[in-house]
Residue, then its C-alpha position, 0 to 999 in steps of 0.5 A: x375447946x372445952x378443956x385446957x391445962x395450963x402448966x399444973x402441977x401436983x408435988x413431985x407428982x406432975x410436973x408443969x402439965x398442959x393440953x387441951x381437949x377440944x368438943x367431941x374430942x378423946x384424949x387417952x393418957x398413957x404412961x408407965x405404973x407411977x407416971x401419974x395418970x390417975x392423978x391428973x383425972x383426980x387433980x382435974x376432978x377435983x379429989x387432988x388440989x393442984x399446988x400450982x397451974x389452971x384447969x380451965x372449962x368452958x373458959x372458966x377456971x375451975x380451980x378453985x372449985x370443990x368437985x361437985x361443982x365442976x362440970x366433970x363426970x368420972x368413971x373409975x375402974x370398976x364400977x360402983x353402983x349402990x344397992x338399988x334398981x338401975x333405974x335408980x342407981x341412973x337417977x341418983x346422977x341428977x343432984x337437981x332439986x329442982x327437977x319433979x320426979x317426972x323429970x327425973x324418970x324422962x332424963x334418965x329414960x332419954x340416957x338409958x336408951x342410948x346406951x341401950x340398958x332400957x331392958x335393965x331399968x328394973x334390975x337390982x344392981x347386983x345382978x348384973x353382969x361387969x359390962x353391964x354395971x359399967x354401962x349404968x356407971x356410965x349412964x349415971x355420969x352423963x345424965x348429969x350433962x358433964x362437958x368434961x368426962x374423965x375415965x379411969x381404966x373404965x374397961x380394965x375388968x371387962x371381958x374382950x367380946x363386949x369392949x367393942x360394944x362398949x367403946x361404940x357406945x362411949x365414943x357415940x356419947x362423947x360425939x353426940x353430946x360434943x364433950x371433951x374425954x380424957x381416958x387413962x389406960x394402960x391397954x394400948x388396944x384400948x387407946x388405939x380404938x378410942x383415941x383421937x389422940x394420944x398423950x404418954x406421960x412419963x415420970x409427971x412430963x408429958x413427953x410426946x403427944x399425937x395422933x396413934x399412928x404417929x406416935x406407933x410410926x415416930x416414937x420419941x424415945x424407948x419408952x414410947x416406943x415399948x409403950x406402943x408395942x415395938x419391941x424391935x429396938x436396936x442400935x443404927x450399928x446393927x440395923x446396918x447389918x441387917x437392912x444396909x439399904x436402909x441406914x446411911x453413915x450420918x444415922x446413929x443411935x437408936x432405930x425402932x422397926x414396928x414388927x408391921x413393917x417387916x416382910x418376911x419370905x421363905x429361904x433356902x439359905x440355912x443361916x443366920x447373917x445378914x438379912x437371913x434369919x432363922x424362925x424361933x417361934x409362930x405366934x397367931x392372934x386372930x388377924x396375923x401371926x407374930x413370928x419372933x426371928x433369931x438374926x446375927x444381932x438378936x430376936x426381931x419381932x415381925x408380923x406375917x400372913x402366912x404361918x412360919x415354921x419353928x427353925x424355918x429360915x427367911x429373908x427380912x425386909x425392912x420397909x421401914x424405920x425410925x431413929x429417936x433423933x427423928x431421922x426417917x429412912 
């Protein structure tokens, strides 16, 4: 593997941290405003000394190194390219003095056709479009043949149509070149899409790590749960109210229920008790509709095929839930 964290940490800040990330890997960091996300690529970087713990590439510990000379590339935010052409913003990533001018233009020629930004070679920085700049932030990384790459919201101010386009690109990079990628977002279509896997930070401690859909399916607690965009959270109590087939005596405290995995029917029934609700709102987002429904224990989140009605009843099915004291029913 080529990246290893060793119980790192960093003032009150991150708290005894430590994973692994292995080649062709992608890690994404998530976690709550003040979790310490952008701190740890930083303290991985290099821009941060950890006061405590190992960073380790390659079976070398990089501690100890300054930040031009660890084997990381990190992209930020937004991307900050100088004022020149693409061609030369590319090659400014090679620092090798001992490369002629020939070498240069091949490497960066080699990088900028597979990010497909050829046709940009000429253009001044400053023309282009924020999809585009990231791509040559991009390009200007890995021409330095990173083994570790570092990506900080590197998609936060870029417009949905060409994300897709971009995170193709990135996970082609990062499976070609076999490189280890830690990516920090607070956008969970953006994790989904790209992790292998995911790490949730809360407060400097990791506390949970796994794949997307074990973390969607068996969150560990509500932060995680709200994180992965459960809104559904309730006492056993009360889900017993709802779903009696699906909750035995011994469950207690908290369930989650992911809005996929209610089933909703039309009904005649013109209530709300029990497993019959009552459709407040119909919401839809290209794929589904999310339909928020008003039970005898409050608002529950589902996703439907089919539209529903504002005042419409139903009948809930609840195929499936989660306690936090990983009780699966």
């Amino acid at each position: 593997m080529s990246l290893s964290l060793n119980n790192v940490c960093v003032g009150e800040i991150l708290a005894k941290i430590s994973f692994s990330v292995d080649d062709g890997e992608v890690v994404v960091i998530v976690g709550p405003s003040g979790s310490g996300k952008t701190t740890l690529l930083q303290a991985i970087a290099g821009f941060i000394q950890p006061t405590a713990g190992n960073v380790v590439i390659d079976n070398e510990d990089i501690i100890a190194l300054p930040p031009q000379r660890r084997p990381t590339g990190i992209m930020l935010e937004r991307a900050t390219l100088f004022d020149m052409s693409v061609r030369e913003n590319v090659e400014f990533g090679l620092d090798d003095s001992s490369l002629t001018d020939k070498q240069r233009h091949d490497i960066a020629d080699i990088v900028m056709s597979s990010l497909n930004i050829s046709g940009l070679a000429q253009r001044d920085s400053a023309s282009l479009s924020g999809g585009q700049a990231q791509r040559v932030a991009l390009a200007r990384t890995l021409v330095r043949r990173p083994r570790v790459l570092l990506l900080d919201e590197p998609l936060a101010h870029i417009e949905s149509t060409v994300r897709t386009d971009i995170h193709r690109e990135l996970l082609s990079q990062v499976h070609r070149l076999g490189l280890s990628a830690l990516y920090v977002t607070h956008d969970m279509t953006d994790a989904f899409t790209v992790a292998d896997r995911i790490i949730v930070l809360d407060q400097g401690e990791i506390v949970q790590e796994g794949r997307p859909e074990d973390l969607y399916l068996r969150p560990r607690n509500a932060t995680v749960a709200k994180l992965m965009g459960i809104p559904n959270i309730l006492s056993a109590a009360n889900v017993s109210l709802i779903a009696p087939d699906k909750v035995l005596e011994r469950l207690s405290g908290e369930v989650v229920i992911p809005p996929s995995m209610i089933e909703l029917r039309p009904s005649e029934e013109h209530m709300v008790y029990g497993s019959v609700g009552q459709v407040l709102d119909c919401v839809y987002v290209r794929s589904h509709f999310i339909v928020y429904v008003e039970t005898q224990i409050g608002t529950l989140v589902a996703w439907s095929k089919d539209r529903y009605e504002i005042g419409q009843s139903c009948r809930i099915n609840v195929s499936y839930l989660w306690s936090f004291a990983n009780t699966e029913r």
